[in-house]
Every structure is written in structure tokens, then in C-alpha cells.
N, CA, C and O of each residue as an XYZ file, in Angstrom:
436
protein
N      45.810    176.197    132.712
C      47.002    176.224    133.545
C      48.241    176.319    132.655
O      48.497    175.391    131.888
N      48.921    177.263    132.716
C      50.234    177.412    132.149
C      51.371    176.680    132.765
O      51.525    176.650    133.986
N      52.255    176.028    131.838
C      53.272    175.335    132.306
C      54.672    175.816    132.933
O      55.134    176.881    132.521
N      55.330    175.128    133.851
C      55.841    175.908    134.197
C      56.926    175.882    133.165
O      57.052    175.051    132.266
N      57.984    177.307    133.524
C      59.303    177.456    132.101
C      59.877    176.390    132.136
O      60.161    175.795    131.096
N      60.177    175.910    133.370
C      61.546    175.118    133.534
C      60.692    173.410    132.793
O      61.438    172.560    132.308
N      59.882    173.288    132.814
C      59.339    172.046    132.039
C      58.543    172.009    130.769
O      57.959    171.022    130.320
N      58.609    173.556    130.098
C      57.782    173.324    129.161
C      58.445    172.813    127.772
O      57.911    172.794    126.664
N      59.801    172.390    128.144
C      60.648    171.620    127.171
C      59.516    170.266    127.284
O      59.012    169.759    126.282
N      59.303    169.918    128.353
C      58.719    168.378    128.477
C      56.817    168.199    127.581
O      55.959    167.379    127.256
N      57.184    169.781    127.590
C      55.265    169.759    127.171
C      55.782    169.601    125.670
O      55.424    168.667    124.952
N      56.493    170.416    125.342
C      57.182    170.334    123.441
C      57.197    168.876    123.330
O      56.257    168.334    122.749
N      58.251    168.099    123.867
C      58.633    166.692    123.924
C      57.557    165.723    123.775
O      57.626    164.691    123.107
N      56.362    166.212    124.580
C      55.252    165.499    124.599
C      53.955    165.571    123.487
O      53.144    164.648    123.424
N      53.858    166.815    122.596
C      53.673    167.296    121.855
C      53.785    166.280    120.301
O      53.076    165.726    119.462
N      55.445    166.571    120.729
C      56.013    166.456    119.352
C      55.970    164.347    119.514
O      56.380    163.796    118.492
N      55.587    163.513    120.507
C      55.290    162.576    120.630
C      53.843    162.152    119.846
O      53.488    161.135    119.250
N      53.291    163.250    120.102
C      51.706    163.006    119.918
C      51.325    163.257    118.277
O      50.328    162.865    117.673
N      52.362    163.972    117.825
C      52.225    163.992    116.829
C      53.301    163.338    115.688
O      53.869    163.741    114.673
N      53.251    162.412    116.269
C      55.069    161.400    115.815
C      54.433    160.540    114.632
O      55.074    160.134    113.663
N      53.190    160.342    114.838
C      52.560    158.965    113.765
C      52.502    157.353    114.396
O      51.798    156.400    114.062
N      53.664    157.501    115.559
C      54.149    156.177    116.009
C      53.594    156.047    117.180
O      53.373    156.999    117.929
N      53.296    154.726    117.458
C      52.502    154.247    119.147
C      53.722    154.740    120.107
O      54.654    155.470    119.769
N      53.575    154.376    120.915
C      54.213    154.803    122.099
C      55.013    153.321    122.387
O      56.143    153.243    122.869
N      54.672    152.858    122.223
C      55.119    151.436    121.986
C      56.231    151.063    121.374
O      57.025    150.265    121.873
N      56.414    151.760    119.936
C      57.001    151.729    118.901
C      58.410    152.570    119.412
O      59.564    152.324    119.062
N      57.989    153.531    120.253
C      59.295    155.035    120.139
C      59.513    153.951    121.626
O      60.732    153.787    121.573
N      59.263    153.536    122.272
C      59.612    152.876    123.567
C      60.946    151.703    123.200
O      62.116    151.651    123.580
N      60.198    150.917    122.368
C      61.099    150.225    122.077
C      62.266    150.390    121.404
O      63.383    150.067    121.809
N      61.955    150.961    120.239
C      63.287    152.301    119.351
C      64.468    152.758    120.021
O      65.667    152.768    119.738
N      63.480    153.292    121.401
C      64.810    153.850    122.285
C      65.452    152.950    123.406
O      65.960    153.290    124.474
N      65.300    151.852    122.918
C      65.539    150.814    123.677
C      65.249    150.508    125.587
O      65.904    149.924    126.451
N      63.925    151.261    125.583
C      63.418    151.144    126.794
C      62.467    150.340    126.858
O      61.961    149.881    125.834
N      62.110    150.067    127.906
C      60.600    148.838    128.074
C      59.354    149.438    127.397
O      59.189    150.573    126.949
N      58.525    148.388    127.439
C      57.395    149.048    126.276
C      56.102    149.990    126.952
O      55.002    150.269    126.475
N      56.512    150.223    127.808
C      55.555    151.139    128.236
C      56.068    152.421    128.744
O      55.312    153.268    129.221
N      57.582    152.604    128.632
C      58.399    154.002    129.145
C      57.398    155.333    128.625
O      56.875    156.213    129.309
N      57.357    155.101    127.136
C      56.815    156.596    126.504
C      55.218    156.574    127.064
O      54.696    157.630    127.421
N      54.835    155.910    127.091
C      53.409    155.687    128.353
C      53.287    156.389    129.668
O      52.480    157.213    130.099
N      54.552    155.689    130.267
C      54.445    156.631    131.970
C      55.113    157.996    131.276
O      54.745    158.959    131.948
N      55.622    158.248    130.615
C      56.129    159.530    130.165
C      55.192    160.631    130.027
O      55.138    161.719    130.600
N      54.202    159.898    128.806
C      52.948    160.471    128.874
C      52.010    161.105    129.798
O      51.565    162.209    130.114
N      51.937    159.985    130.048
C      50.370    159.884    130.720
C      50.635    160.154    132.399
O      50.237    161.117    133.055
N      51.388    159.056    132.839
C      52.224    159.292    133.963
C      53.017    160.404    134.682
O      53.500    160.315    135.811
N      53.067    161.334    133.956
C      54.527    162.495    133.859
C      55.763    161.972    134.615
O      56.258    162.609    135.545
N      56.313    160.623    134.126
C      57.390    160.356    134.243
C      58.707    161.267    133.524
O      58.781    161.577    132.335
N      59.697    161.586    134.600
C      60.633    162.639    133.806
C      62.063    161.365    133.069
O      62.541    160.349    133.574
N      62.251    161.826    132.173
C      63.010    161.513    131.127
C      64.738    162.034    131.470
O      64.785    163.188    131.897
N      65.855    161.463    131.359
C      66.843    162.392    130.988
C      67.200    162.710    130.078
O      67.120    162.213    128.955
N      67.757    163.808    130.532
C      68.069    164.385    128.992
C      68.642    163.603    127.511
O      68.360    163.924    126.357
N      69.446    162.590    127.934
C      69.723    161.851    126.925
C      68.669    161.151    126.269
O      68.629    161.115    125.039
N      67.723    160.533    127.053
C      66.605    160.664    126.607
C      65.872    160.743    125.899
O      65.437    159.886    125.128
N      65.465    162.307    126.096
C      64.892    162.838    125.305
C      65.472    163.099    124.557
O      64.776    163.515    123.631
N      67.017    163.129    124.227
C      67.553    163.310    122.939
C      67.176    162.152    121.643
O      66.857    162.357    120.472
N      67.379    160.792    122.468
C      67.081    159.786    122.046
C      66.101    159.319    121.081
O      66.156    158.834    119.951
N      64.894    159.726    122.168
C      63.489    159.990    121.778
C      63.089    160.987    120.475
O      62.266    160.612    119.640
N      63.670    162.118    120.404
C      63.603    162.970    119.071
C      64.135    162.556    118.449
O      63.638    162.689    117.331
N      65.279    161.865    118.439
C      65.643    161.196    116.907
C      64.390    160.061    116.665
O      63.722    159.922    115.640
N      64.323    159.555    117.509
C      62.837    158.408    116.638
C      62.052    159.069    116.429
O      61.553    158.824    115.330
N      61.494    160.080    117.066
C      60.334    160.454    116.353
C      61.088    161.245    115.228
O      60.146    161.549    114.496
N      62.092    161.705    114.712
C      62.540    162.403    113.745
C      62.365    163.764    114.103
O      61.883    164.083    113.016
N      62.365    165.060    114.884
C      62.833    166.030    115.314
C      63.649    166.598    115.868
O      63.864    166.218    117.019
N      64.151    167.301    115.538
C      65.549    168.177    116.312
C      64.892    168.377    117.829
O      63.891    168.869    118.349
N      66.153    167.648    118.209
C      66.174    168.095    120.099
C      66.354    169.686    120.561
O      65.825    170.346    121.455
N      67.120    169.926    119.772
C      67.258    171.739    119.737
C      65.648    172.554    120.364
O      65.261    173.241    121.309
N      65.046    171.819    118.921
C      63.295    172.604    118.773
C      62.631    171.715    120.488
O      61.738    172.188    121.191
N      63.038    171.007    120.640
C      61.963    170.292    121.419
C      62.564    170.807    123.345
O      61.903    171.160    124.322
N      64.162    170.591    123.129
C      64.295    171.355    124.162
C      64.949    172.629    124.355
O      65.731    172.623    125.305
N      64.851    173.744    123.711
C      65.218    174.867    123.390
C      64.094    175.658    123.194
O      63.894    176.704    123.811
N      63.159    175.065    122.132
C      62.146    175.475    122.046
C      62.351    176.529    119.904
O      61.594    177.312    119.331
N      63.580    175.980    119.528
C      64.098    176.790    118.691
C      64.097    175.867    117.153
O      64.912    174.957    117.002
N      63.316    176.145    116.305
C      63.246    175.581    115.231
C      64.338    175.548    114.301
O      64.743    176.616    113.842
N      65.027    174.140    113.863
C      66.797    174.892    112.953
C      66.267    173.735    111.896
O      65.425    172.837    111.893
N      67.327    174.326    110.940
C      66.771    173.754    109.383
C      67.467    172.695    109.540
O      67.872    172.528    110.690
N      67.844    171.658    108.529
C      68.196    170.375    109.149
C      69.792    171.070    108.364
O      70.462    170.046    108.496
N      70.348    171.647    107.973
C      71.844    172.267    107.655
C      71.961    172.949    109.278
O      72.724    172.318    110.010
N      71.538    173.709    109.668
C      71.563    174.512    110.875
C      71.930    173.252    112.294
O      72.694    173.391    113.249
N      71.114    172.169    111.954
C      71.288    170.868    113.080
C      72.416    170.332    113.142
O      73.016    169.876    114.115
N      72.867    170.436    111.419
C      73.956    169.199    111.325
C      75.553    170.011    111.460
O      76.564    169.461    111.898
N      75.464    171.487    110.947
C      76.302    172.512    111.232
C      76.646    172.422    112.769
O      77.819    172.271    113.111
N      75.327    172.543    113.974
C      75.815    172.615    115.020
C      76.153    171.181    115.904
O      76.216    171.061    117.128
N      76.340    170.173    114.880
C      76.409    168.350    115.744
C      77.832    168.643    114.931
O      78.399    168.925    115.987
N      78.769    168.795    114.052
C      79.564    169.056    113.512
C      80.512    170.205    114.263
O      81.636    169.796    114.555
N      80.331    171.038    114.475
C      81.240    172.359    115.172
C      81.048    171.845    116.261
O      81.917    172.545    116.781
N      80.578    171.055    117.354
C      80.139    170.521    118.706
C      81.140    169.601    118.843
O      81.248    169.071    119.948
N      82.077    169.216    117.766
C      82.982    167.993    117.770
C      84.516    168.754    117.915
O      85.485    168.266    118.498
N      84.475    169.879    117.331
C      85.538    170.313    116.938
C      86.459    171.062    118.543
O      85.793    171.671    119.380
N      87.695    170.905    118.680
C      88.373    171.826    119.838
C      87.895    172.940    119.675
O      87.528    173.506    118.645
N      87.904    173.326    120.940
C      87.633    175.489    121.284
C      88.246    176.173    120.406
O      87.668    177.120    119.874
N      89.669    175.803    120.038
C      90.859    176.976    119.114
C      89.780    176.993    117.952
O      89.196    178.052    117.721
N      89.394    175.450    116.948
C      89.129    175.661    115.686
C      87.329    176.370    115.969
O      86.810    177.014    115.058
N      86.559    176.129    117.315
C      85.318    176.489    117.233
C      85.831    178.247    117.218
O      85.278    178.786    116.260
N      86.537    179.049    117.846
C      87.020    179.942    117.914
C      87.171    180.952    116.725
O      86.790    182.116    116.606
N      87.874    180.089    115.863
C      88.271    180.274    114.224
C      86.666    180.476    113.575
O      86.296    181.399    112.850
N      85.936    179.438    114.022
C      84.742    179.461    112.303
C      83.947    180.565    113.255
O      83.445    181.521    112.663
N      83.850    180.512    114.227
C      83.040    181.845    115.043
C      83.557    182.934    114.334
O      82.977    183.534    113.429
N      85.108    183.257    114.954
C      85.829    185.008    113.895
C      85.142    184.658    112.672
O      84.262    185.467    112.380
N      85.246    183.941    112.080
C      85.048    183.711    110.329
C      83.735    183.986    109.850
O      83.603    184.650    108.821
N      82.558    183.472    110.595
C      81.115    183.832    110.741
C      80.930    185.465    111.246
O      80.885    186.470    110.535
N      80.877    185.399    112.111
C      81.254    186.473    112.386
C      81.496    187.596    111.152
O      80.567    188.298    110.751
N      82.625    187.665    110.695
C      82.891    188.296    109.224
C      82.094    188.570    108.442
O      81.690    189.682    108.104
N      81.645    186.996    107.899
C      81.109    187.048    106.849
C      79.617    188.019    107.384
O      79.105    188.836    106.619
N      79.161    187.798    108.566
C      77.995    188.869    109.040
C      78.247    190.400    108.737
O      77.652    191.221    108.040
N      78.993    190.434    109.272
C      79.433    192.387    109.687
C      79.893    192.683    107.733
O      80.243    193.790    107.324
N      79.808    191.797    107.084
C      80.132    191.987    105.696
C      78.791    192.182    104.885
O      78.511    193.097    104.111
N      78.111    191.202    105.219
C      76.541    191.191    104.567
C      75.384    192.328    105.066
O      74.351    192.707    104.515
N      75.999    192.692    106.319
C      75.414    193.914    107.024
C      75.830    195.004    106.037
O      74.906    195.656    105.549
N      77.346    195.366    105.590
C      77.807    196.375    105.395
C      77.145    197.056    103.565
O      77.216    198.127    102.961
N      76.589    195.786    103.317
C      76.458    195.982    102.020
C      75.461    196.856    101.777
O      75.183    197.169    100.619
């Protein structure tokens, strides 16, 4: 049975649980939920919010990006986009033209 699109962020999530090293127990409590949350999560298909699961990937140590995006980023690529995510529209605006550039430059070569 194939999952559906709109939840197969939750199959990644669940995935990347299973392969965390840590009980369920452990990431439950971490994320400061009761000790059996990542349990009904599991096993249960209890749905998570998104904060959440943001939550949750930092304990287990994976980018939320990869888990709900589905998009693997280097840990410069993570911290680049938690960094420009802070900044006003004018200056996100600016390093976009500027990127930008430096592309259509490395192309041209």
C-alpha cells in the first residue's frame, strides 16, 4: 500500500524515529511530552503538529526540512536557511539578487 502524498512526511518522520538509536521513551520525554506520545505516534498513528515534529527532529538529530519536505540539506544549507528565515523581506530580497548573481556568473564561465 502506498502512502498517501499528503502524509508521507509522517512515514519519513516515522522512519527517521526508527532509526534514531533512542527508545521512544527517551524522544517522548526530550520533547517534553508524556512518555508514551512517540508510542501512539508510532504505533497508534497519532498525528503530531507540526511544531512537533519539528521538535522531534531535533532530538532525534535530523533536519525537519528532509523529514518534512522530503529534501536532504547539508547542515551549512540548514543553518543558512534558519538564519535568512530571521532576516526582513528587503534584506532576504538583497542575498536572493546577490545569489542569484553569483549563479548566472558560475553558469557563464
Amino acid at each position: 500500500m502506498t502512502a498517501d502524498p499528503t502524509e508521507i512526511w509522517k512515514v519519513r518522520l516515522v522512519d527517521a524515529i526508527e532509526n534514531s538509536g533512542m527508545t521512544y521513551r527517551a524522544i517522548s520525554i526530550e520533547c517534553g511530552k508524556g512518555k508514551g506520545y512517540i508510542h501512539q505516534l508510532v504505533k497508534q498513528n497519532k498525528e503530531p503538529s507540526i511544531s512537533t515534529a519539528i521538535k522531534i527532529c531535533e532530538v532525534i538529530g535530523v533536519s525537519p526540512a528532509s523529514v518534512l519536505l522530503g529534501i536532504d540539506l547539508s547542515a551549512k544549507a540548514d543553518e543558512f536557511i534558519k538564519i535568512f528565515a530571521q532576516l526582513p523581506d528587503a534584506k532576504q530580497d538583497n542575498i536572493l539578487d546577490f545569489i542569484r548573481g553569483m549563479v548566472k556568473d558560475e553558469e557563464s564561465k
